[in-house]
VOPAGU-2260 file (C-alpha; in pm, 1 decimal, decimal comma):
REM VOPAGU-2260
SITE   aa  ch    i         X         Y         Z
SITE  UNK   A    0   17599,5    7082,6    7395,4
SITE  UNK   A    1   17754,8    6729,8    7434,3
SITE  UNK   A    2   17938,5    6542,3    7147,9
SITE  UNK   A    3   17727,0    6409,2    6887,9
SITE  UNK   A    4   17712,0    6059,2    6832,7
SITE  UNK   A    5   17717,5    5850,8    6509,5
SITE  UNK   A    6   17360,5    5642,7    6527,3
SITE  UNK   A    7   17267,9    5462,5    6195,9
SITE  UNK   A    8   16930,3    5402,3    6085,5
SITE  UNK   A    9   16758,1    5223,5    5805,5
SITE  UNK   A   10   16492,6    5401,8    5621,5
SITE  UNK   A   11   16313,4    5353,0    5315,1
SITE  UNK   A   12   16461,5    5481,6    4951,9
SITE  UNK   A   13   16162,7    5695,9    4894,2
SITE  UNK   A   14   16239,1    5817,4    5221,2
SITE  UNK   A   15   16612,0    5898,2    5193,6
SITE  UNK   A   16   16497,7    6099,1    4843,4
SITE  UNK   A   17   16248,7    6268,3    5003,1
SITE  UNK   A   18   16486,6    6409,7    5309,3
SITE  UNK   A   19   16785,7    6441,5    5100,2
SITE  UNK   A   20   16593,7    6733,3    4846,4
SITE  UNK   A   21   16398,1    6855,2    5206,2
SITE  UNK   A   22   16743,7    6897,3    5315,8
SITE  UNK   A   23   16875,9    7025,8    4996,6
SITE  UNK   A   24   16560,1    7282,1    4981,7
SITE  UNK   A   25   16667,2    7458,8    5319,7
SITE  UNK   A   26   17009,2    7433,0    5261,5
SITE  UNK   A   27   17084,3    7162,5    5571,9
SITE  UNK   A   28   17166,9    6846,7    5580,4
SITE  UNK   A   29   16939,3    6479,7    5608,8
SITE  UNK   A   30   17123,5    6464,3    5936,6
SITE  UNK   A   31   17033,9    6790,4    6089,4
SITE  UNK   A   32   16708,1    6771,1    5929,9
SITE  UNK   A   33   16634,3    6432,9    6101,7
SITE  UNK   A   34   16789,7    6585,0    6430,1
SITE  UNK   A   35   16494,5    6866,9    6416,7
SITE  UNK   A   36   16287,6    6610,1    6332,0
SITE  UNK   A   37   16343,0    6398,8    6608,4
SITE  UNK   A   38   16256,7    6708,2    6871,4
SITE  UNK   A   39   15999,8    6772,6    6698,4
SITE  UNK   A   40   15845,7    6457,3    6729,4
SITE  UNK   A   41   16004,3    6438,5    7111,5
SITE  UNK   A   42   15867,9    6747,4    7224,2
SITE  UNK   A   43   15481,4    6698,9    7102,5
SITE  UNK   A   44   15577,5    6334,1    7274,1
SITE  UNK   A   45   15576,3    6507,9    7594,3
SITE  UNK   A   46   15339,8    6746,4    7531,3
SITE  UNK   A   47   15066,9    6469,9    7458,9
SITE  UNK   A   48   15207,0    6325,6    7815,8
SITE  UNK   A   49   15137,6    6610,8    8009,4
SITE  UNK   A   50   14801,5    6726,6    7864,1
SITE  UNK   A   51   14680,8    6346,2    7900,2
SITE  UNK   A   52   14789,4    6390,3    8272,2
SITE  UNK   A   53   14608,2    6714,3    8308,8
SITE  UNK   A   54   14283,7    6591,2    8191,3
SITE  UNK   A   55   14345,7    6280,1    8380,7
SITE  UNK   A   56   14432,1    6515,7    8701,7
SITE  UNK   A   57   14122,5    6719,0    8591,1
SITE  UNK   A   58   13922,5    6402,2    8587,4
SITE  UNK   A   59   13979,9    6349,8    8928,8
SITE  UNK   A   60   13942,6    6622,6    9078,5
SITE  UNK   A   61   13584,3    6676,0    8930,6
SITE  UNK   A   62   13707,5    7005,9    8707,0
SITE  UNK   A   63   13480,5    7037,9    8404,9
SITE  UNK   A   64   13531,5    7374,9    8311,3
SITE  UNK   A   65   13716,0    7652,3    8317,6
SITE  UNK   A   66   13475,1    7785,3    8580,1
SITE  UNK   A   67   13543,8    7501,8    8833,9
SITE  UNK   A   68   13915,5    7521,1    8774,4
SITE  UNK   A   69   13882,0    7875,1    8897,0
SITE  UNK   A   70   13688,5    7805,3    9216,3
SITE  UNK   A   71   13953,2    7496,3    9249,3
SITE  UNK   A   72   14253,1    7747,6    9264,3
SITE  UNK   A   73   14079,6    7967,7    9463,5
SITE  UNK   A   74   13989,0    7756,5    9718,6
SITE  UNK   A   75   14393,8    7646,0    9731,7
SITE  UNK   A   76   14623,0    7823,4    9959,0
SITE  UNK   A   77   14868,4    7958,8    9771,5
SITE  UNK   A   78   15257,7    7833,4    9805,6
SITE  UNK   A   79   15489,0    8141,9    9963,1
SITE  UNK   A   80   15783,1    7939,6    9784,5
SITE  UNK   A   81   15779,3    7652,1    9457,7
SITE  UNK   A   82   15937,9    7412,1    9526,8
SITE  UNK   A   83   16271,5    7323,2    9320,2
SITE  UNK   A   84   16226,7    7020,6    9081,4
């Protein structure tokens, strides 16, 4: 894991109260608590991303159900390698 880096933030006093006794109540700190926050938050970011691409993808392709994205894969040779990202 890389360094961590001092970031400052402003955030409301009923805010800092409420993180400092979160933080206090599982024996953490406000900073790691806003760390796991923040992936939290991050993660079901990208999460929303990818299932709005999938029904977008879905979309175009015509698949409705889980009955036409069956015939879809079907009808799809199927790779001999994946491809590295």
């Amino acid at each position: 894991m890389a360094t961590p880096k001092p970031m400052t933030i402003v955030l409301p006093n009923d805010l800092v109260r409420e993180t400092k006794r979160a933080a206090s109540a599982e024996s953490t700190t406000p900073a790691k608590l806003v760390e796991v926050a923040l992936r939290q938050y991050l993660t079901s970011r990208r999460w929303q991303r990818l299932r709005r691409w999938g029904a977008e993808t879905a979309k175009r392709l015509g698949i409705k159900t889980e009955a036409d994205l069956e015939r879809f894969i079907r009808r799809r040779p199927a790779r001999a390698q994946m491809r590295p990202r």
